[in-house]
DRENPA-3360 file (N, C-alpha, C; in nm, 2 decimals, always signed):
BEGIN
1 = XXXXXXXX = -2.40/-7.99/+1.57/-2.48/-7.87/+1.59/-2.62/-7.90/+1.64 ~ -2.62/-7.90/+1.78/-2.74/-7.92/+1.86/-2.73/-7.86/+1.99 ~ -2.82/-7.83/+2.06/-2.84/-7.78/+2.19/-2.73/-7.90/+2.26 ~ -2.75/-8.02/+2.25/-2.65/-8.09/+2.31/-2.51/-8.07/+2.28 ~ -2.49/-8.06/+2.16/-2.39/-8.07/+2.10/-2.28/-7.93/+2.16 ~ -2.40/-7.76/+2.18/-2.35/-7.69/+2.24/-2.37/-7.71/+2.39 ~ -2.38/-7.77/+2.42/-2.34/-7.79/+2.59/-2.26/-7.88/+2.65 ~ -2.23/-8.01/+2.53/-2.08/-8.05/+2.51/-1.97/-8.00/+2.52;
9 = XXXXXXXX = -1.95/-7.88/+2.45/-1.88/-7.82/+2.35/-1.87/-7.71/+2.53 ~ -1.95/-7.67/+2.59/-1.90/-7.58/+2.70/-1.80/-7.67/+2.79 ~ -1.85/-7.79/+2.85/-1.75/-7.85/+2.89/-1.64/-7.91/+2.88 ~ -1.62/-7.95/+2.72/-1.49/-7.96/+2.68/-1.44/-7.80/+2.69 ~ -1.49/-7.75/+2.63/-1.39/-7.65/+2.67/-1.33/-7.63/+2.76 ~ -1.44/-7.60/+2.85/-1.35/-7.61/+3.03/-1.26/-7.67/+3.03 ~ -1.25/-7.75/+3.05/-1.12/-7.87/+3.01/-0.97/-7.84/+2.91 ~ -1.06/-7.76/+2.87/-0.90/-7.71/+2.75/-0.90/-7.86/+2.62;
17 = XXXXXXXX = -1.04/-7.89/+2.58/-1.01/-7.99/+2.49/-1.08/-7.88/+2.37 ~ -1.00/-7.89/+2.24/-1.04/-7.83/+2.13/-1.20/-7.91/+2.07 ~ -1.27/-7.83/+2.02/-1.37/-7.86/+1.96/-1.41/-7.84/+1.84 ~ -1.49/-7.94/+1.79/-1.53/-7.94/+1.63/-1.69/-7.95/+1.61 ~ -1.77/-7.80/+1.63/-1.91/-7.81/+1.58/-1.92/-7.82/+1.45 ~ -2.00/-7.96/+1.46/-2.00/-7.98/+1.28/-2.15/-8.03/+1.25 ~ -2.19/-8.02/+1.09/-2.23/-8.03/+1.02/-2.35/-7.91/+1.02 ~ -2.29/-7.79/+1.04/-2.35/-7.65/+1.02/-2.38/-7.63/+0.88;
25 = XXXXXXXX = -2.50/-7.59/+0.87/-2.57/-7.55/+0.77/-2.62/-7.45/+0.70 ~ -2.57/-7.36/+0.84/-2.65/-7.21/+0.78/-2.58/-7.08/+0.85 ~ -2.61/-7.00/+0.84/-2.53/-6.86/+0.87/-2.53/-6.86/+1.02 ~ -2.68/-6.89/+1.04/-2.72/-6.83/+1.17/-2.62/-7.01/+1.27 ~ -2.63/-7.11/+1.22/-2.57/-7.19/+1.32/-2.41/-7.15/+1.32 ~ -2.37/-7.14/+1.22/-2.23/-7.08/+1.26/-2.16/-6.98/+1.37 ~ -2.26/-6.89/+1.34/-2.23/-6.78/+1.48/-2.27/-6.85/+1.62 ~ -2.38/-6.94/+1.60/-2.40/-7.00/+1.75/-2.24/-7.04/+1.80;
33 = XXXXXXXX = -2.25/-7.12/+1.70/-2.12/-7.21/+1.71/-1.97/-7.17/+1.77 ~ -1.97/-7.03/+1.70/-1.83/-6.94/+1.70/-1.84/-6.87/+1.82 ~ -1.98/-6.84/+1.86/-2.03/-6.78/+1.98/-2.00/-6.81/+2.14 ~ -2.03/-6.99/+2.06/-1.99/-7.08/+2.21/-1.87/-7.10/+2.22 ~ -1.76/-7.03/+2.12/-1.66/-7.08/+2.13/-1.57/-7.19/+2.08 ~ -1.66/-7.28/+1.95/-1.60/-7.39/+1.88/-1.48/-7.36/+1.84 ~ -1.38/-7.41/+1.86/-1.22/-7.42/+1.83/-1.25/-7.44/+1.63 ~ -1.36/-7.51/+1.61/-1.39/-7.51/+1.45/-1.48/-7.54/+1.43;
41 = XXXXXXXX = -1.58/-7.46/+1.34/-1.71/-7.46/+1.26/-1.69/-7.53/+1.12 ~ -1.78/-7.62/+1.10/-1.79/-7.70/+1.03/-1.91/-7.68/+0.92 ~ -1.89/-7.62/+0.79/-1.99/-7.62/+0.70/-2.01/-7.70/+0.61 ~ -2.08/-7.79/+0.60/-2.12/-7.86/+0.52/-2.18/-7.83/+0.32 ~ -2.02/-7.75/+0.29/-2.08/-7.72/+0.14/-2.19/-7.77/+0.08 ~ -2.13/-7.87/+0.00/-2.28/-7.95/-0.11/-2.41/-7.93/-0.03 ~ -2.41/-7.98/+0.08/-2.50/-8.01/+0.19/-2.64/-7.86/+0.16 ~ -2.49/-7.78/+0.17/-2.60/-7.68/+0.22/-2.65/-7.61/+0.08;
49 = XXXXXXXX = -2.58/-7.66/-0.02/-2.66/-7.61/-0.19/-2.78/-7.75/-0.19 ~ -2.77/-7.86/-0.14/-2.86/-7.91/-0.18/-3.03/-7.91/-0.11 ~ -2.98/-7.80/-0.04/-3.11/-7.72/+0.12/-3.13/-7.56/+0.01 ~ -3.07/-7.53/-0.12/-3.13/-7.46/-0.22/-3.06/-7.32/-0.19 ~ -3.01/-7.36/-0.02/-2.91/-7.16/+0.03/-2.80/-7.20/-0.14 ~ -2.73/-7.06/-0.08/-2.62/-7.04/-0.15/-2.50/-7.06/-0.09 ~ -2.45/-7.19/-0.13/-2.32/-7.23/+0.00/-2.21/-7.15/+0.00 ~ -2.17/-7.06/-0.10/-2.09/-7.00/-0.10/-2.12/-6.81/-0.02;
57 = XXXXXXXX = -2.19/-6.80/-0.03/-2.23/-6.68/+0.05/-2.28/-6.71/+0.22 ~ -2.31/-6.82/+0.24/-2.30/-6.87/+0.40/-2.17/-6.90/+0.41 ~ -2.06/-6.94/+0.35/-1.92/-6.93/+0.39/-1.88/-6.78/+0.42 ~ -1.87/-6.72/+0.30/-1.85/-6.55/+0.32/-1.91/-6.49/+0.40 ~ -2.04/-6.50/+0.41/-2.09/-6.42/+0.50/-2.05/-6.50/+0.67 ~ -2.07/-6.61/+0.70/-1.97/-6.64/+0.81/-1.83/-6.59/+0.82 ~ -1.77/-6.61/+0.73/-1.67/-6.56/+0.77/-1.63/-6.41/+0.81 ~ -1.72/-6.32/+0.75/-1.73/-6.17/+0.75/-1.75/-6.12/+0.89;
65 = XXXXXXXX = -1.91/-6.24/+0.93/-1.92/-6.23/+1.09/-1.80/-6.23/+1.17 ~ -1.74/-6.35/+1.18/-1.63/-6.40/+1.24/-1.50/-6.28/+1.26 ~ -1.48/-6.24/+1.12/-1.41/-6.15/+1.14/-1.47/-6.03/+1.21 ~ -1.57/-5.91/+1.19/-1.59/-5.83/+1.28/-1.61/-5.87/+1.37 ~ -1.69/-5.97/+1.40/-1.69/-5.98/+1.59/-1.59/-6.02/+1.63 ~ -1.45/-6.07/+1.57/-1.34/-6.11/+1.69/-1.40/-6.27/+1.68 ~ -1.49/-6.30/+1.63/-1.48/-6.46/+1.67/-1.34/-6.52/+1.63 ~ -1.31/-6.61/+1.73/-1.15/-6.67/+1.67/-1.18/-6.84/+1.62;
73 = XXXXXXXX = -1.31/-6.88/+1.65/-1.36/-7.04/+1.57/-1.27/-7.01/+1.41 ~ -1.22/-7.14/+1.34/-1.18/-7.16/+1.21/-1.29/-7.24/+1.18 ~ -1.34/-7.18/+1.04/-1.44/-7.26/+0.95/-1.34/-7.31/+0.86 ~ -1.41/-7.46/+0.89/-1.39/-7.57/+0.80/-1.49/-7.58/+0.74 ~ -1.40/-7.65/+0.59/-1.58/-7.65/+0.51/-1.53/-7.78/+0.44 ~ -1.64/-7.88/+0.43/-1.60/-7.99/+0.41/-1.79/-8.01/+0.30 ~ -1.83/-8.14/+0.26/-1.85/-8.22/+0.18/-1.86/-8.11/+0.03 ~ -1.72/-8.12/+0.00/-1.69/-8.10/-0.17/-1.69/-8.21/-0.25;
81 = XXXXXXXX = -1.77/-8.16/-0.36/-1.86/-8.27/-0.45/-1.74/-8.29/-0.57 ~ -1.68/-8.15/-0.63/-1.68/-8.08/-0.74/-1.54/-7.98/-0.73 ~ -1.44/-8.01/-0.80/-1.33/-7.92/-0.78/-1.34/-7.77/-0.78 ~ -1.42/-7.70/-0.82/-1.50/-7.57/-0.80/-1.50/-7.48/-0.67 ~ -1.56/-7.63/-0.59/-1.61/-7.58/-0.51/-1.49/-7.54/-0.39 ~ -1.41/-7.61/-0.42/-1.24/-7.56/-0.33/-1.22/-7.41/-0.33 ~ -1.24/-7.37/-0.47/-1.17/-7.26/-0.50/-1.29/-7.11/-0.44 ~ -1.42/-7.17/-0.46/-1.52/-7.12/-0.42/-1.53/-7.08/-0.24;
89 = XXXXXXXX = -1.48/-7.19/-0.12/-1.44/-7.20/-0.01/-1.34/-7.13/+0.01 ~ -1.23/-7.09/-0.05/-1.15/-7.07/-0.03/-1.19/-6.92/-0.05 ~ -1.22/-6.87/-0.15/-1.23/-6.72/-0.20/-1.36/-6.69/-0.09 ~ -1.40/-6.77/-0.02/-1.53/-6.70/+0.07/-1.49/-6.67/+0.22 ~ -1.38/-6.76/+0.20/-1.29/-6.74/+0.35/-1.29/-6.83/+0.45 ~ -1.31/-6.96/+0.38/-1.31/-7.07/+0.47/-1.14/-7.08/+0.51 ~ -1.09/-7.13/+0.63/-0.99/-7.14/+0.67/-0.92/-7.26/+0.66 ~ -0.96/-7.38/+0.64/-0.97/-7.48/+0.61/-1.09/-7.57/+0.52;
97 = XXXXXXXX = -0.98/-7.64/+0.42/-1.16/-7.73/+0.34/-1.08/-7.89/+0.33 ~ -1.19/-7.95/+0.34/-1.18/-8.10/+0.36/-1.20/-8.14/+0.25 ~ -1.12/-8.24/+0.17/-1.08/-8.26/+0.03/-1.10/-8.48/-0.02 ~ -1.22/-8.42/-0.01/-1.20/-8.59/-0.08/-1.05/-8.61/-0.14 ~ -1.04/-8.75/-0.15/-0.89/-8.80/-0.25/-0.90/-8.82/-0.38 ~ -1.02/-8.83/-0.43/-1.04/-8.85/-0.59/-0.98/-8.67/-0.68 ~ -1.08/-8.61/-0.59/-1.04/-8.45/-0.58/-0.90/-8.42/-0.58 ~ -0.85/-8.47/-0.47/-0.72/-8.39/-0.49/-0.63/-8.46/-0.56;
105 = XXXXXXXX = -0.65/-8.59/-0.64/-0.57/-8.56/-0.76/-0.64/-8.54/-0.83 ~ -0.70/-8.48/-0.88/-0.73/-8.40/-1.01/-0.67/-8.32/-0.99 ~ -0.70/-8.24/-0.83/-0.61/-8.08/-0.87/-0.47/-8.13/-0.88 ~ -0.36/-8.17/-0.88/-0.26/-8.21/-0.92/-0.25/-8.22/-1.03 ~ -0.41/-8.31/-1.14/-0.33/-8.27/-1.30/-0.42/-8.17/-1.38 ~ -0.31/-8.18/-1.50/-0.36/-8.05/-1.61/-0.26/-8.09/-1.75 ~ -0.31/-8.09/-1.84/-0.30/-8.13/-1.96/-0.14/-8.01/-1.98 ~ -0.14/-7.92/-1.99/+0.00/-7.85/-2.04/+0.10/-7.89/-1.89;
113 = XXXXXXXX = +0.08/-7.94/-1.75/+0.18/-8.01/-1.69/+0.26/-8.11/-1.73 ~ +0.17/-8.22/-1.78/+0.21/-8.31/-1.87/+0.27/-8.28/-1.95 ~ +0.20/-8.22/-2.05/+0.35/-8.18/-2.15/+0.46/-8.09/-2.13 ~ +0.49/-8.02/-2.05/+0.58/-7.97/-1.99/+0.67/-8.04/-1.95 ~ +0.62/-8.15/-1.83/+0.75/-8.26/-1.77/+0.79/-8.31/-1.88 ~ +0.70/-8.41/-2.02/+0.73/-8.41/-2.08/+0.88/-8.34/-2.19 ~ +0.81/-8.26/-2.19/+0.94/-8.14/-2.27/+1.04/-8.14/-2.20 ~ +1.09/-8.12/-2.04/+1.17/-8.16/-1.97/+1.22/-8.28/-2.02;
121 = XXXXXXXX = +1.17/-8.38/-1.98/+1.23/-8.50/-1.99/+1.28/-8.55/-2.13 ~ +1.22/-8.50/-2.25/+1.32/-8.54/-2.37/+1.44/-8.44/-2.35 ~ +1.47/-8.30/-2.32/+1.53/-8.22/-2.32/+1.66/-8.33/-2.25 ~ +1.60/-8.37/-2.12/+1.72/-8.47/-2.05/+1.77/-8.52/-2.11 ~ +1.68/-8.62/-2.16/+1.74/-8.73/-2.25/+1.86/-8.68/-2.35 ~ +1.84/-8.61/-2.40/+1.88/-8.54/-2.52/+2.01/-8.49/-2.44 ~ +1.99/-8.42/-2.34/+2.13/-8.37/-2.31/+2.22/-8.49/-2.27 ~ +2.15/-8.56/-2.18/+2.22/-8.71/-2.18/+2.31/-8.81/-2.25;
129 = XXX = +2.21/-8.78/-2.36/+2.25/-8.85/-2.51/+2.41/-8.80/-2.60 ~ +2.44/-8.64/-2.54/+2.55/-8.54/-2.56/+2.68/-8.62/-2.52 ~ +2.66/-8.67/-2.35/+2.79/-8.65/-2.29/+2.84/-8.77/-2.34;
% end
């Protein structure tokens, strides 16, 4: 997200190569971004809570833009700190979020899954144990 970066981004396009303006920080750079035509807008969640905005209302409200004007850019939202913040990207209308690996297994567990499979699996056994 630079004057360069949008004058890049005109010529690849010409070209027909997709593009990724990234590490957007604010409302107003996103519409640049979607403006020029970025194939994907790139928000830098944590990033932009630790610049004191509210990262979740520069998602929403980007996306709000995007929708009434017809922009067709997909916002990506990437540096998630905090499992929260997925669900937070998501409910604001990000189209894509970029997921650390530590992150995504956590979302995978949960204390009554476990015991669930569990309960499954003695049930197995147990029916096993029948035939």
């Amino acid at each position: 997200m630079t004057i360069n970066g949008l004058k890049a981004l005109q010529f690849l396009k010409k070209e027909g190569i997709k593009t990724n303006l990234t590490a957007c920080m604010s409302v107003n750079q996103a519409i640049i971004a979607g403006k020029a035509g970025a194939t994907y807008v790139s928000l830098f969640y944590s990033r932009i809570g630790d610049s004191g905005a509210d990262a979740k209302e520069v998602v929403r409200k980007s996306a709000d833009i995007f929708s009434r004007q017809g922009i067709n850019s997909e916002i990506i939202v990437g540096s998630i700190r905090v499992m929260s913040q997925i669900n937070e990207a998501a409910e604001a209308g990000a189209h894509v979020v970029t997921i650390p690996y530590k992150i995504l297994l956590q979302m995978t567990q949960n204390a009554k899954t476990d015991e669930t499979i569990d309960e499954f699996l003695k049930f197995w056994q147990a029916y096993r144990k029948k035939k």
